[in-house]
N, C-alpha and C positions, 0 to 999 in steps of 0.2 A: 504494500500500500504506500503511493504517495505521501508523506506531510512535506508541508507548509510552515513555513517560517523561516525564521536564521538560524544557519545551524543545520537545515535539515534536507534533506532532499528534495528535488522540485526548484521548482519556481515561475517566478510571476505568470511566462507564457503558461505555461503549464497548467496553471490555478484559471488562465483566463480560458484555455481551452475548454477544461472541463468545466465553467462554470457555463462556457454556452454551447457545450452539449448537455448539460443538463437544459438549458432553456427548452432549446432546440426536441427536447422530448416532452418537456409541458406542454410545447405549441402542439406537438404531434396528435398528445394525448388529451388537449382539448381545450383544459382550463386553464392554460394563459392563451391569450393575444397579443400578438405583435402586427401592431400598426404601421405600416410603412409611412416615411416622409412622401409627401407628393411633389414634383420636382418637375418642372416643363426648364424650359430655358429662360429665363427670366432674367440673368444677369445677375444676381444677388450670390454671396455666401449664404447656403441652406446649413443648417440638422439636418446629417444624413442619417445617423442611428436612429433605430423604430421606437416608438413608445409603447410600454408595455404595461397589461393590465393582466387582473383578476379577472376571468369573465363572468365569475357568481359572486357576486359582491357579498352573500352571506356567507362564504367561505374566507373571503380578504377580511369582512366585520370578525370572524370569529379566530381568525390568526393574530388581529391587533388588538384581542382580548374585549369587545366590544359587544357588551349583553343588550343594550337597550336602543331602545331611542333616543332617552334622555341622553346614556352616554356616548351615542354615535353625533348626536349637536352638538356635544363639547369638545370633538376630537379634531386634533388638527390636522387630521386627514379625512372627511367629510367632504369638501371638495374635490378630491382624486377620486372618492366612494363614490360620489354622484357622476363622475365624467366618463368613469369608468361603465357603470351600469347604462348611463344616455348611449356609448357610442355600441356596444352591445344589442341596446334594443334598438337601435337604429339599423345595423347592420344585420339582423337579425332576419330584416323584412325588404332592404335592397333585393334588385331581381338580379339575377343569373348575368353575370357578363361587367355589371357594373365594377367601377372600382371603388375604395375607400383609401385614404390617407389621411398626412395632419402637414400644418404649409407651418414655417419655423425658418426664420433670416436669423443674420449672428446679428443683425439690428434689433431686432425685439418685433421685426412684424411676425403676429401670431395667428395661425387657426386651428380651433381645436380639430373640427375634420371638414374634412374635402370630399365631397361625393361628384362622380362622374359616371354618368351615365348617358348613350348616345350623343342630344346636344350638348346635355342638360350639365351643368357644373353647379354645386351647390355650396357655400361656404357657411358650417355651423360653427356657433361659437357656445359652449357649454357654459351656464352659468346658474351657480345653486338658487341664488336668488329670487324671489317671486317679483323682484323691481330688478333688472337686471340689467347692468352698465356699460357702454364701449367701451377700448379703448384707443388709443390712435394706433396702434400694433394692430388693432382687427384693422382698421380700415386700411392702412398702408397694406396690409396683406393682400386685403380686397383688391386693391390696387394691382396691384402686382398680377395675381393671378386671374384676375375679371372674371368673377361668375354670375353664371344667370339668375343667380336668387341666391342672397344673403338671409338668415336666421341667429336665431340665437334661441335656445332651447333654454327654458327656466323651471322651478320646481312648483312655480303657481300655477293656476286655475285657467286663465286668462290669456286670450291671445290678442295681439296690439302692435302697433307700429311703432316701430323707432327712427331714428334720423338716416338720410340719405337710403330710402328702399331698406331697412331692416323691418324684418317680420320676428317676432317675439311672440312664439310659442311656447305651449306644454308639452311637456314628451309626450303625450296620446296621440296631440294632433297631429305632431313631427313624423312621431312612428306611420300612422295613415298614412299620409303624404309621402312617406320616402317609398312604401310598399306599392303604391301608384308610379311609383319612377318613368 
């Protein structure tokens, strides 16, 4: 057996290899996701390494020891729980063929995913929020990659417009909507 440390056998490649063949079997085996960066030519410095998720969020709640609801509001991964569970149900219900990724400059323009399908390009921005806020990272992004419909997914009730063409939905109606792709 390999260890790890100073002193011992192995090293760094080593440790990095097998940490992503172990990934690399999650993904296989189901319950992780790996998110690719979505990348056209744009000119910019991208994130090229994938982002990666829990895809049962009650399996990531109960590894970070998280029994409630009360204690999953207080946790300061709450955010990652919710982004993680939106791009899930979201891509859960894209059709056959389509893609998914996430846009990420060394600038700070951000989206959490990117859907394409035939024409259709779509820029979601994930926000726990039930009032749920830009910021100039989404719209430079927008910028950048020009899609045909900007959203932003929130944990309210309520669907509404925000500035320049955003549409501010609930994950129900997003989920709809993307399964109509």
């Amino acid at each position: 057996m390999t260890r790890f440390g100073p002193g011992r056998q192995g090293n760094l490649h080593d440790l990095t290899k097998t940490v992503a063949s172990c990934l690399d079997l999650m993904v296989d085996l189901l319950p992780v996701r790996r998110l690719p960066p979505w990348h056209r030519n744009t000119g910019k410095r991208l994130v090229k390494s994938p982002k990666v998720y829990l895809r049962d969020s009650g399996l990531l709640h109960t590894l970070l020891g998280i029994d409630d609801i009360d204690a999953l509001a207080g946790h300061p991964k709450i955010g990652d729980s919710w982004e993680g569970f939106v791009v899930e149900n979201v891509l859960s219900v894209i059709p056959d063929g389509a893609s998914a990724g996430f846009y990420r400059t060394a600038a700070g323009a951000e989206i959490d995913l990117v859907i394409e399908s035939g024409r259709e390009r779509w820029a979601i921005e994930i926000e726990r929020a039930s009032a749920p806020t830009l910021t100039r990272g989404f719209f430079n992004a927008c910028d950048d990659i020009a899609p045909t419909r900007r959203f932003v997914v929130h944990s309210g009730s309520e669907a509404f417009r925000l500035r320049d063409g955003v549409e501010a939905w609930p994950l129900p109606r997003l989920v709809q909507e993307a399964g109509e792709l």
